[in-house]
C-alpha positions as a LaTeX table, in Angstrom:
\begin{tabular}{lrrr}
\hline
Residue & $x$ (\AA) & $y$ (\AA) & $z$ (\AA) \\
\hline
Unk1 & 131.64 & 54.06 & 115.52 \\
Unk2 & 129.46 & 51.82 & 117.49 \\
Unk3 & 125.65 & 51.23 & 116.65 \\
Unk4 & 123.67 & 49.31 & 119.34 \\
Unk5 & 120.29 & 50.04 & 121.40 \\
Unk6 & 120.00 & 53.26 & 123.73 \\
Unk7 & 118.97 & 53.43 & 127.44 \\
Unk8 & 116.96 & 54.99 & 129.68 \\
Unk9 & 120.20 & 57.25 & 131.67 \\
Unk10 & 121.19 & 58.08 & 127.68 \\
Unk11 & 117.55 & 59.57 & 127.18 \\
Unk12 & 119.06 & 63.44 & 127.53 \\
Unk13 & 122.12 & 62.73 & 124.57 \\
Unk14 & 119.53 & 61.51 & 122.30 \\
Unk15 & 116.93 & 64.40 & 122.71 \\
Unk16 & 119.96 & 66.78 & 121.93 \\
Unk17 & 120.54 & 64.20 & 118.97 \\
Unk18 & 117.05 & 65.24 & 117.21 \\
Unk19 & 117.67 & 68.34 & 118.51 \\
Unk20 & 120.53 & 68.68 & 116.44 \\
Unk21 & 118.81 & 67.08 & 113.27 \\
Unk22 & 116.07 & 69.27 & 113.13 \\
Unk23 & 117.86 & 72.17 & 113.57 \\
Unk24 & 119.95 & 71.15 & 110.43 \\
Unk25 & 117.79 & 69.15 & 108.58 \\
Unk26 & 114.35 & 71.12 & 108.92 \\
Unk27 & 115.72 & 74.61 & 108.37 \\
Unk28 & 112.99 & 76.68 & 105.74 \\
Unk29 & 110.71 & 73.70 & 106.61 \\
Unk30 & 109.47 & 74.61 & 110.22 \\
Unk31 & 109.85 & 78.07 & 111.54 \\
Unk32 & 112.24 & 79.57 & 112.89 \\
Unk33 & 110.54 & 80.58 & 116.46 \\
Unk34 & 109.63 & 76.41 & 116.96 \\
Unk35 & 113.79 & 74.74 & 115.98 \\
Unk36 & 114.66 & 77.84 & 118.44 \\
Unk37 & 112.64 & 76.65 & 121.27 \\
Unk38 & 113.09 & 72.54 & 121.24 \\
Unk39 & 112.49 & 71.36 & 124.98 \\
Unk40 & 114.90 & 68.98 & 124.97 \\
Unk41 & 114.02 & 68.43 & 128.63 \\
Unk42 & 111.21 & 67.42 & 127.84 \\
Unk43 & 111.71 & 65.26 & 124.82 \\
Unk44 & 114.27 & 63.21 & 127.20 \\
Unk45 & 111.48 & 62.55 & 130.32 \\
Unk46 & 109.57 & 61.03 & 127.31 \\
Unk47 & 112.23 & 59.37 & 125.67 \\
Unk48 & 113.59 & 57.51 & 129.19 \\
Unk49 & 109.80 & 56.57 & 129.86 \\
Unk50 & 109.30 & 54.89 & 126.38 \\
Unk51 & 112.48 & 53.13 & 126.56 \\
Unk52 & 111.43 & 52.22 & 130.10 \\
Unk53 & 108.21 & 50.82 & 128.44 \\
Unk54 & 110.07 & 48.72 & 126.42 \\
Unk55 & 110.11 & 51.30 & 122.81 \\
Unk56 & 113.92 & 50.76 & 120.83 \\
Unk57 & 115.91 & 53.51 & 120.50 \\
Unk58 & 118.99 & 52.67 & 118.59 \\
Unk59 & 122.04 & 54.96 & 119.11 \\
Unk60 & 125.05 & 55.32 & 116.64 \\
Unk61 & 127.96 & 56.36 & 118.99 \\
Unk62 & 131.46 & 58.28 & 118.62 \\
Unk63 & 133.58 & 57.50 & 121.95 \\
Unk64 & 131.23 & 58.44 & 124.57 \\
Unk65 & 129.17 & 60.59 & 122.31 \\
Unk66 & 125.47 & 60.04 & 120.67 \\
Unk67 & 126.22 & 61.38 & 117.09 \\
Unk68 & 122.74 & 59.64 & 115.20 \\
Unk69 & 119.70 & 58.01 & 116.75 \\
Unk70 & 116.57 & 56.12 & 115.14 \\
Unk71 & 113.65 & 54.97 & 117.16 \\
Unk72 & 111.17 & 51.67 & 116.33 \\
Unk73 & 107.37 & 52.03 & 117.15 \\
Unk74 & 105.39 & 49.22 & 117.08 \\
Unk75 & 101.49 & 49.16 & 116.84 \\
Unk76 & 100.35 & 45.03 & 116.95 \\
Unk77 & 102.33 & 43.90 & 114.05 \\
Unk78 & 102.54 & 46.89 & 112.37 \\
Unk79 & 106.70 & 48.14 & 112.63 \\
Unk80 & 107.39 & 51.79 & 111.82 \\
Unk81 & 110.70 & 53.72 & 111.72 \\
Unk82 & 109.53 & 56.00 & 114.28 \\
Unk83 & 112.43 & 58.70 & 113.90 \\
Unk84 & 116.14 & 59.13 & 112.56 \\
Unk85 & 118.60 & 61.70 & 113.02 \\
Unk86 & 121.98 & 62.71 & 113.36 \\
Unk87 & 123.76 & 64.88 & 114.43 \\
Unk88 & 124.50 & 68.42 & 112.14 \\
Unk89 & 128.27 & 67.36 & 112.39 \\
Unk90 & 128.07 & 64.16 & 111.53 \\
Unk91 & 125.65 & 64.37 & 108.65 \\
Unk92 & 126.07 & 62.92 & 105.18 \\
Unk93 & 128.60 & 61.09 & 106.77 \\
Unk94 & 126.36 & 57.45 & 106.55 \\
Unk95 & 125.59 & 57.30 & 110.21 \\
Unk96 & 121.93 & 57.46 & 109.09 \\
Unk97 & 122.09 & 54.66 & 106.58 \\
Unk98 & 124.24 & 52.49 & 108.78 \\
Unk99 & 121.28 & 52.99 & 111.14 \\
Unk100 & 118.67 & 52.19 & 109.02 \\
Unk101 & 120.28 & 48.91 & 108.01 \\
Unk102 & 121.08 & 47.79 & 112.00 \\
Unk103 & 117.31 & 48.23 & 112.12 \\
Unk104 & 116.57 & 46.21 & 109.58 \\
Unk105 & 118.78 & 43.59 & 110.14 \\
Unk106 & 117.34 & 43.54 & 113.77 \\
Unk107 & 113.91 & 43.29 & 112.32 \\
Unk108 & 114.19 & 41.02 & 109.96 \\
Unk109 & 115.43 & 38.40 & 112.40 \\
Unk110 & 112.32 & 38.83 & 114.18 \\
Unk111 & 109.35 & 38.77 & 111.43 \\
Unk112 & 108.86 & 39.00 & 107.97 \\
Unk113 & 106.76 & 42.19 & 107.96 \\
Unk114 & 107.18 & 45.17 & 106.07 \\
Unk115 & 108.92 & 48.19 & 107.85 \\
Unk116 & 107.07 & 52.05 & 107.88 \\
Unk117 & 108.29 & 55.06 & 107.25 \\
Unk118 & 106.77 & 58.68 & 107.01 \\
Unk119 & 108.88 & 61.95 & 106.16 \\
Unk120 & 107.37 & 65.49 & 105.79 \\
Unk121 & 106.47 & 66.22 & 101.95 \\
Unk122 & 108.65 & 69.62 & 102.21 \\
Unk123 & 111.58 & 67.34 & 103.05 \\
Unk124 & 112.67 & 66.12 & 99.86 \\
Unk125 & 116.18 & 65.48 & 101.07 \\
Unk126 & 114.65 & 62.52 & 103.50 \\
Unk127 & 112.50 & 61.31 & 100.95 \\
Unk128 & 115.58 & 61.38 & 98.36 \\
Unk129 & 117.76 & 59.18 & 101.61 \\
Unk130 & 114.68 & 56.83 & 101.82 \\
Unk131 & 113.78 & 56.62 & 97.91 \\
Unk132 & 117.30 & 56.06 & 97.44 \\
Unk133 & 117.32 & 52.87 & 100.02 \\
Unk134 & 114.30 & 51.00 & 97.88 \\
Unk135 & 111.03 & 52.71 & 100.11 \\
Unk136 & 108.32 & 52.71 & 97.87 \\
Unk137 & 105.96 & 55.36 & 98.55 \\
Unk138 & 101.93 & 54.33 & 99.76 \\
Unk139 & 99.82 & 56.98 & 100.44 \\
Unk140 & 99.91 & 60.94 & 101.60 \\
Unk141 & 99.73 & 62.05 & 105.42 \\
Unk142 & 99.82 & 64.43 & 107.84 \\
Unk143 & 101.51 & 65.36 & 111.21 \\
Unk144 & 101.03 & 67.94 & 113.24 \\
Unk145 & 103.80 & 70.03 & 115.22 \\
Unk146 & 103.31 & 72.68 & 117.42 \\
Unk147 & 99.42 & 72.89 & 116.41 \\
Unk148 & 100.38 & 73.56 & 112.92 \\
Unk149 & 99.49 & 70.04 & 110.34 \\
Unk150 & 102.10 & 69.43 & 107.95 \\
Unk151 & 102.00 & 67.09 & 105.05 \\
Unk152 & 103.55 & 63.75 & 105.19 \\
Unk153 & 104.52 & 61.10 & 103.03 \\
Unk154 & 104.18 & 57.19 & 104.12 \\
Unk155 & 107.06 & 54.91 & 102.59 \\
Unk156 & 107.60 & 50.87 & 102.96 \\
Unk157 & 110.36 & 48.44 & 103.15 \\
Unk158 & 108.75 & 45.09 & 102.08 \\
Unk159 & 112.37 & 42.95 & 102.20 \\
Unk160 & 114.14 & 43.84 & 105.09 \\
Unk161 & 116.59 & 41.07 & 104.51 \\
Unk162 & 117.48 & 43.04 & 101.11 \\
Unk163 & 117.42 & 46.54 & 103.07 \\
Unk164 & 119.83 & 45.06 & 105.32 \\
Unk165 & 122.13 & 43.97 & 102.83 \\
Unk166 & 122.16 & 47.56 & 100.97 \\
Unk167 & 123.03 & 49.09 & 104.11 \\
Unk168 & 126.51 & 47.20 & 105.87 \\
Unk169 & 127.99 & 48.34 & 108.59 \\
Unk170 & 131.37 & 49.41 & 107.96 \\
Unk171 & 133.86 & 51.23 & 109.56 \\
Unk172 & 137.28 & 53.65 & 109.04 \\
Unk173 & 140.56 & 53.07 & 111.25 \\
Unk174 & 143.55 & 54.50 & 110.81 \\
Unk175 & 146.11 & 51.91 & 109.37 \\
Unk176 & 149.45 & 50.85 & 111.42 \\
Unk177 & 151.75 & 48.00 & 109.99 \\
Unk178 & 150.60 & 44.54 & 110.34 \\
Unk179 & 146.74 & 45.94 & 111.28 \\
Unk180 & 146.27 & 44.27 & 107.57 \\
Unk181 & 147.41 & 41.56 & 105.27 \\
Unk182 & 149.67 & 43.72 & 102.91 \\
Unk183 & 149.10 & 40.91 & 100.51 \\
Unk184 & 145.74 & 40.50 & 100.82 \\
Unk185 & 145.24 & 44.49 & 100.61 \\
Unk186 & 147.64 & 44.37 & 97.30 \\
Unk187 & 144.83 & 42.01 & 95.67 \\
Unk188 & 141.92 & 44.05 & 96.66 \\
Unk189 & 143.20 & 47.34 & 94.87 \\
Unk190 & 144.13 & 45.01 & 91.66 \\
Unk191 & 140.19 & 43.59 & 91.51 \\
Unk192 & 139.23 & 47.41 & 92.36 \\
Unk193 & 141.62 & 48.85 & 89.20 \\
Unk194 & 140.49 & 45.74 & 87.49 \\
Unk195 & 138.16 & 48.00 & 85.03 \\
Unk196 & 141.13 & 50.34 & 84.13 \\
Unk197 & 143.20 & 48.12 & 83.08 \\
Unk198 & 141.02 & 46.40 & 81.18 \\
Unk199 & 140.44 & 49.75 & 79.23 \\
Unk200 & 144.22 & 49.64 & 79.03 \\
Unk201 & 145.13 & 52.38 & 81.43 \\
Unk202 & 148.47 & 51.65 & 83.88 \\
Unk203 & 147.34 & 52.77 & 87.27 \\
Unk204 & 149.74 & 51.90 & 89.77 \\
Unk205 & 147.01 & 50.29 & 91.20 \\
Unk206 & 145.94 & 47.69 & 88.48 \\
Unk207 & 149.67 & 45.88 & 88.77 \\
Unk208 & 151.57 & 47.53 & 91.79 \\
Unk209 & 153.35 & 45.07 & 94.14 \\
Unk210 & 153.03 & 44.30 & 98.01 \\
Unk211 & 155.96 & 46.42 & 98.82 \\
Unk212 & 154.59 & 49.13 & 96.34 \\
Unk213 & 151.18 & 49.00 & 98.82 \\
Unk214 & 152.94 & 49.43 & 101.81 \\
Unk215 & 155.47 & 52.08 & 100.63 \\
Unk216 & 152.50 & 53.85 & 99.90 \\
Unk217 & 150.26 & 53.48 & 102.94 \\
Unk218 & 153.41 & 54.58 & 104.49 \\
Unk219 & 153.53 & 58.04 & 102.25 \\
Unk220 & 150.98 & 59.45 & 104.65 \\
Unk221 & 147.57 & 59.42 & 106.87 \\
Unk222 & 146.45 & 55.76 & 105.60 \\
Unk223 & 143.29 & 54.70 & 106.59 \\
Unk224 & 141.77 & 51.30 & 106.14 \\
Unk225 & 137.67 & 50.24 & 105.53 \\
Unk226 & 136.79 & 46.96 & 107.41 \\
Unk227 & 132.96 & 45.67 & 107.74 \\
Unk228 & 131.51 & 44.47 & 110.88 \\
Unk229 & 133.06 & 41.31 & 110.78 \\
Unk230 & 136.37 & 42.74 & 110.47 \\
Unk231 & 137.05 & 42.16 & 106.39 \\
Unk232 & 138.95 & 44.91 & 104.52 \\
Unk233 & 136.50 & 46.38 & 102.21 \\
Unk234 & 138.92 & 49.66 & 101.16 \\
Unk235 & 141.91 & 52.19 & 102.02 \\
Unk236 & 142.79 & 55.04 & 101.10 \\
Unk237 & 145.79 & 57.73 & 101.99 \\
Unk238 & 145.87 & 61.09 & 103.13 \\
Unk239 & 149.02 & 62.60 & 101.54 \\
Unk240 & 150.27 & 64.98 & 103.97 \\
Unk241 & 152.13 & 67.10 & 101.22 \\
Unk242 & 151.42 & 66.11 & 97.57 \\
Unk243 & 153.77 & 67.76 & 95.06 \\
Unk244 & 153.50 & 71.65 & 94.44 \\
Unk245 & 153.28 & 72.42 & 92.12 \\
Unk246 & 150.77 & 69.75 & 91.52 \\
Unk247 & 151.28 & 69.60 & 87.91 \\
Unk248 & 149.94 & 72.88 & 86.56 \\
Unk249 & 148.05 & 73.36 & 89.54 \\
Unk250 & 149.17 & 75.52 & 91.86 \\
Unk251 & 148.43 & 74.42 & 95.78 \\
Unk252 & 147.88 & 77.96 & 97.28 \\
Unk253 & 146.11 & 76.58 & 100.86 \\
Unk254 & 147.32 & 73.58 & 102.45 \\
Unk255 & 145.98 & 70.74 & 100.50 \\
Unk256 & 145.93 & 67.11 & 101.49 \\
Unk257 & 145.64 & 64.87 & 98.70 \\
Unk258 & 143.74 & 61.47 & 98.37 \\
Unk259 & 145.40 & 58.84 & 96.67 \\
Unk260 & 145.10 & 54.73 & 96.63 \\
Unk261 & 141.59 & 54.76 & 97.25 \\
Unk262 & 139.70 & 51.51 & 96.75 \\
Unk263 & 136.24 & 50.11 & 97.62 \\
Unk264 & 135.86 & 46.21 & 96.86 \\
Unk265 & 134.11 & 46.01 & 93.74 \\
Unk266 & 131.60 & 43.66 & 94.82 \\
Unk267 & 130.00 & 46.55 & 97.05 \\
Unk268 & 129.45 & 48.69 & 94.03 \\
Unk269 & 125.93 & 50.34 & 94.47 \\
Unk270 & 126.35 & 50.69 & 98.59 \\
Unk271 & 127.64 & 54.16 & 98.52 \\
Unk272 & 130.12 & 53.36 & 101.11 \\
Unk273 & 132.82 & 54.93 & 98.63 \\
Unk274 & 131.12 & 58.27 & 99.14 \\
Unk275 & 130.91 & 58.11 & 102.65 \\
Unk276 & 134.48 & 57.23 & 103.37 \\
Unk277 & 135.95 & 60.28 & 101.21 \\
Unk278 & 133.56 & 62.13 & 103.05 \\
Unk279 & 135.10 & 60.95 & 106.43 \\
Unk280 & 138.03 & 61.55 & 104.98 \\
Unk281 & 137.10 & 65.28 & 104.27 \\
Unk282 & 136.40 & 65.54 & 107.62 \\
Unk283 & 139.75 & 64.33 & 108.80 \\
Unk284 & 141.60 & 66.44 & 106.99 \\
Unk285 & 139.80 & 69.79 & 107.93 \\
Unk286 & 139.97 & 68.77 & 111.38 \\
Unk287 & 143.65 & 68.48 & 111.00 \\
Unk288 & 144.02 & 72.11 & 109.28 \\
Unk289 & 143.64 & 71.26 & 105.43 \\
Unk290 & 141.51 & 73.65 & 103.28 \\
Unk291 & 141.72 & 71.60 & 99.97 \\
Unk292 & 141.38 & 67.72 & 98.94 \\
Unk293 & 143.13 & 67.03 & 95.83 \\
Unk294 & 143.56 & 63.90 & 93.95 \\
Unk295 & 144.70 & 62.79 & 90.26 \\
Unk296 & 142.88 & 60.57 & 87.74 \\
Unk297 & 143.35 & 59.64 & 83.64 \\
Unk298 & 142.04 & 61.85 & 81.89 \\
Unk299 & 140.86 & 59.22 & 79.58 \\
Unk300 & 138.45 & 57.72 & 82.99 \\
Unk301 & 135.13 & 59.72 & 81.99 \\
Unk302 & 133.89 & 57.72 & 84.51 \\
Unk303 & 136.11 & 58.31 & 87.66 \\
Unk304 & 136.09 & 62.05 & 86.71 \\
Unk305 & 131.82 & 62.23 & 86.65 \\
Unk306 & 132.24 & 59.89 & 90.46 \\
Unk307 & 134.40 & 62.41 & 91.85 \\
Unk308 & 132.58 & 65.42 & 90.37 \\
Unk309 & 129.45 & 64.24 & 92.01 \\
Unk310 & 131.44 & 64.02 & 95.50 \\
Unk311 & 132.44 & 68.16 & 94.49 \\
Unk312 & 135.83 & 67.68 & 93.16 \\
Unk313 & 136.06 & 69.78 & 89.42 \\
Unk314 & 139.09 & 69.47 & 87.39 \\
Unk315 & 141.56 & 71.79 & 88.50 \\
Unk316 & 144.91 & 71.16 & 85.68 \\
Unk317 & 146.92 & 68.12 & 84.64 \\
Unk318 & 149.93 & 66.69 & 85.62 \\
Unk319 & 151.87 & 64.23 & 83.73 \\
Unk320 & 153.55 & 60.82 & 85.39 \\
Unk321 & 154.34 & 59.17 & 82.50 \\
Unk322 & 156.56 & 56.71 & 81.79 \\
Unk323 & 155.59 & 55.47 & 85.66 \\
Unk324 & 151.82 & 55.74 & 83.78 \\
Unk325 & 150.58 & 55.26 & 80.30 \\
Unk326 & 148.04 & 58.51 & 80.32 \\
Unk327 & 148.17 & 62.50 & 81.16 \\
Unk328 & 146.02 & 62.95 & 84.32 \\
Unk329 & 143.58 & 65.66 & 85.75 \\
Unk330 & 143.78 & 67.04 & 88.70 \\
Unk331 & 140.93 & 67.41 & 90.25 \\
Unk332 & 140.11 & 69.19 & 93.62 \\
Unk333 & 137.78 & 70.43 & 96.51 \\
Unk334 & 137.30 & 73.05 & 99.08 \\
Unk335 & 136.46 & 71.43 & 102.72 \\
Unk336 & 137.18 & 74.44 & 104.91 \\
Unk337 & 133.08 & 74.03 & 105.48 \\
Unk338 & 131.51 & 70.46 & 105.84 \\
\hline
\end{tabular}
């Protein structure tokens, strides 16, 4: 996905853009008869004139597609994140927060003041996304749409340098031999399992070898996580036909299952763990799956509660030992609906 500014001939893909986030993201906030009858016409003549004055618009694209947009007004010194949306598709997907951050980052190199933000009170889901990203909230608003005022809330970034760094770019490409240093790849999972097997628990993961890691990127749909700057962050693998039965549990609807998954430890807190299995969701519906599945110890409280708060609930147990040193849970999802 590329993030970078918008122009004036793109004005028309980003009106359908908030189009598409209001219709998904303001349902049961703004009536029906008003996210019916958006004139996106006209929100592009206005959008193409603004950027023509000089107003940012930055665009997060897929291909040749505008899947998220965010927009920068600024009022003498004053710097307010005008708007932010993204597409219903591509929601909860971190488009938004990778935009946020390329705004900040942008920002930050310019001045050292504060960034604005205001979100309708009724939309507690954008005030979670923003609360959640270190805005601290100033002082009640309103806004008015379509001659009707509706409460707002006013938020502020004070470091932008720090809301930058809590919001990396970072992107998901599908692996191929030699994209990566196998070796280097083989250390990052070790530092990632480096928790287990301090609690004494044998993932293949915590000691596994370089040939190990590749015989198992090769096992499926393996998919790599590099930041901007091209360092490997994560992978993870798509198995294109786990065992079934998958211990005790029973794979009725074609199930891929997720298996050495990794994030590098240092970029604990970023949420880009939770994004990337939600990519991943959305790669495997779009290639037919109805299930994600994946195993865990069943001693690893704490793995279980991460991937319960992603959707997955234990589904049975299966048992790998001697290759492990613990019965695991299986644990599993429906995505036949993002």
């Amino acid at each position: 996905m590329e993030f970078r500014q918008g122009s004036e001939g793109e004005a028309q893909q980003i009106a359908d853009c908030i189009a598409s986030g209001w219709r998904a993201g303001y349902q049961g906030i703004l009536p029906a008869e008003v996210l019916d009858n958006l004139d996106t016409a006209k929100w592009a003549e206005n959008i193409a004139r603004r950027i023509g004055e000089g107003r940012e618009y930055w665009v997060a694209c897929e291909g040749d597609a505008i899947v998220g947009m965010a927009s920068v007004l600024m009022e003498g010194t004053e710097q307010t994140l005008g708007s932010l949306y993204v597409r219903g598709e591509f929601q909860a997907l971190g488009v938004g927060r990778m935009l946020v951050g390329v705004i900040a980052r942008a920002l930050a190199a310019r001045s050292d003041e504060p960034l604005w933000v205001s979100v309708m009170t009724a939309n507690t889901r954008g005030r979670a996304f923003y609360e959640k990203l270190g805005a601290i909230w100033v002082r009640s608003g309103s806004y008015p749409i379509s001659g009707v005022d509706y409460s707002t809330e006013r938020f502020c970034w004070r470091d932008l340098n720090a809301l930058g760094d809590r919001t990396p770019l970072w992107k998901l490409e599908q692996w191929a031999p030699n994209s990566v240093d196998l070796c280097e790849l083989t250390k990052l999972l070790h530092r990632a399992y480096k928790r287990s097997k301090d609690a004494g628990l044998r993932y293949n993961a915590t000691h596994q070898s370089v040939e190990t890691t590749e015989r198992r990127l090769m096992g499926g749909d393996s998919y790599i996580v590099r930041l901007q700057d091209g360092t490997v962050i994560g992978c993870a693998t798509l198995d294109r036909a786990p065992d079934n039965p998958y211990g005790d549990y029973q794979l009725t609807q074609p199930t891929a299952g997720l298996t050495q998954f990794c994030i590098e430890p240092k970029l604990k807190g970023r949420e880009i763990g939770k994004y990337v299995v939600r990519n991943l969701e959305r790669i495997a519906r779009e290639q037919g799956y109805k299930v994600m599945a994946l195993d865990t110890a069943e001693e690893s409280t704490g793995l279980i509660s991460y991937y319960r708060k992603l959707g997955f609930e234990v589904v049975g147990h299966v048992d790998y030992r001697p290759g492990t040193n613990y019965l695991s849970v299986v644990m599993a999802k429906s995505i036949s609906q993002a």
